[in-house]
VMD Tcl script that draws the C-alpha trace (Angstrom):
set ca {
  {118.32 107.94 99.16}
  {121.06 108.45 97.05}
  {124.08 105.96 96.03}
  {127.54 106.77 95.57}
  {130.59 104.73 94.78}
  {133.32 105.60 96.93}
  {137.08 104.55 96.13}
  {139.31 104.01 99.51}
  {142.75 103.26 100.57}
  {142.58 99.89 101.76}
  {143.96 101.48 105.52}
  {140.99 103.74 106.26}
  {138.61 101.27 104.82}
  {139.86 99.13 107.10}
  {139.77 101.12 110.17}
  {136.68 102.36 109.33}
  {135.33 99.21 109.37}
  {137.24 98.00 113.14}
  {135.02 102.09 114.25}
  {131.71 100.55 112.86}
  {132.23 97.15 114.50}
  {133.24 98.57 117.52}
  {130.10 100.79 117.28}
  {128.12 97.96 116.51}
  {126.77 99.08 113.12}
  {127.08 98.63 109.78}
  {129.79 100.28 108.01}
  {127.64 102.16 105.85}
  {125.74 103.73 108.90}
  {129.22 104.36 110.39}
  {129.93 106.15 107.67}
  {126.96 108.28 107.19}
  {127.13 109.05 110.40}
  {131.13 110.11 110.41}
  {129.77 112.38 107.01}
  {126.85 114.41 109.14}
  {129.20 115.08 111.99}
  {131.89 116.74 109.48}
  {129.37 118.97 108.09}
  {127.58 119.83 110.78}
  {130.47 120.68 112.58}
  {131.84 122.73 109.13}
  {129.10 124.26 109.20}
  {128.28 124.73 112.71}
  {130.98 126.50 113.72}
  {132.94 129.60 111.56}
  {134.82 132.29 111.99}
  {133.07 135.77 111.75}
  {134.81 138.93 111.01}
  {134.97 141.09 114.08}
  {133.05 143.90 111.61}
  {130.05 141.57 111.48}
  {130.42 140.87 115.72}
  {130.49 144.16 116.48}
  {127.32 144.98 114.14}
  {125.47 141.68 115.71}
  {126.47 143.15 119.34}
  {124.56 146.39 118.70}
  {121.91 145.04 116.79}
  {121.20 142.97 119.89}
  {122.07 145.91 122.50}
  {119.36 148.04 120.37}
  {116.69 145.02 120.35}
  {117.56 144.68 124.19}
  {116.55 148.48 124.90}
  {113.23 148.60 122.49}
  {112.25 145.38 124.60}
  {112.80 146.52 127.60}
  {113.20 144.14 130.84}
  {111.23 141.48 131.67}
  {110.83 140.30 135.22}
  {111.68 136.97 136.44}
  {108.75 135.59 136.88}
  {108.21 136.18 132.97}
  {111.91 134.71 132.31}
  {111.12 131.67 133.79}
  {107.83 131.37 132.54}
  {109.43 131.11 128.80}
  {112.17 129.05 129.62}
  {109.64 126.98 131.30}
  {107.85 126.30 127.45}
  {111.63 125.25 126.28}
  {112.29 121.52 124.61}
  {114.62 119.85 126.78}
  {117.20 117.73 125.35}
  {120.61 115.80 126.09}
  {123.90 116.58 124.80}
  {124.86 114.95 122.42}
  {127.31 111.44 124.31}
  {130.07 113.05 122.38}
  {129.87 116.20 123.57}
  {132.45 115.95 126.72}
  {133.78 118.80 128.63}
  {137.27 117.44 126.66}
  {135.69 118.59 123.65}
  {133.56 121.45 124.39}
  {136.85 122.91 126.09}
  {138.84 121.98 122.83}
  {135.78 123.98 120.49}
  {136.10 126.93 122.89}
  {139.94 126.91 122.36}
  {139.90 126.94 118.50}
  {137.20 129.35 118.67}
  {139.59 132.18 120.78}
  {142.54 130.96 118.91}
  {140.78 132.15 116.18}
  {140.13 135.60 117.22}
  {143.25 135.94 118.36}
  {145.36 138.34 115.08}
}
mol new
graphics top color blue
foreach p $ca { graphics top sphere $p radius 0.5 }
foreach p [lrange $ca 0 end-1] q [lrange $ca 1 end] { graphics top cylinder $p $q radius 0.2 }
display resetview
């Protein structure tokens, strides 16, 4: 684990302290927490250049027709092997709708 002194305006440190108490954490967890969400989400979603899109679409379209079809019974027998898991509490139709806007905002030139 590493260590890292962090200087703050006395404002945020302060309301990032009210978040963590209101969380019921420590302010350090709150955080480390806050931290992974930002780069996750930097990193989770990005813009890609319509060039690269349109080489990903036929790169799937060709791996689509060299596989052929698979009946349903075989489609539901893999997504019968699949981990389930929750969304994340966060994750609200508010903000899934507000991704999917920045994401077509995005595309738009």
């Amino acid at each position: 684990m590493s260590r890292l002194t962090l200087r703050l305006p006395e404002t945020l440190h302060q309301q990032l302290a009210q978040l963590a108490e209101g969380e019921g954490v420590s302010l350090n967890q709150y955080i480390v927490y806050a931290l992974t969400r930002q780069a996750a989400l930097v990193h989770g979603i990005q813009v890609v250049p319509q060039a690269e899109v349109e080489q990903q679409r036929q790169a799937l379209e060709a791996l689509i027709k060299q596989l052929g079809s698979a009946s349903l019974a075989e489609v539901e027998a893999v997504l019968a092997t699949r981990e389930n898991t929750e969304p994340e509490a966060d994750l609200s139709a508010e903000v899934v709708a507000r991704i999917k806007k920045k994401i077509q905002a995005s595309r738009k030139p």
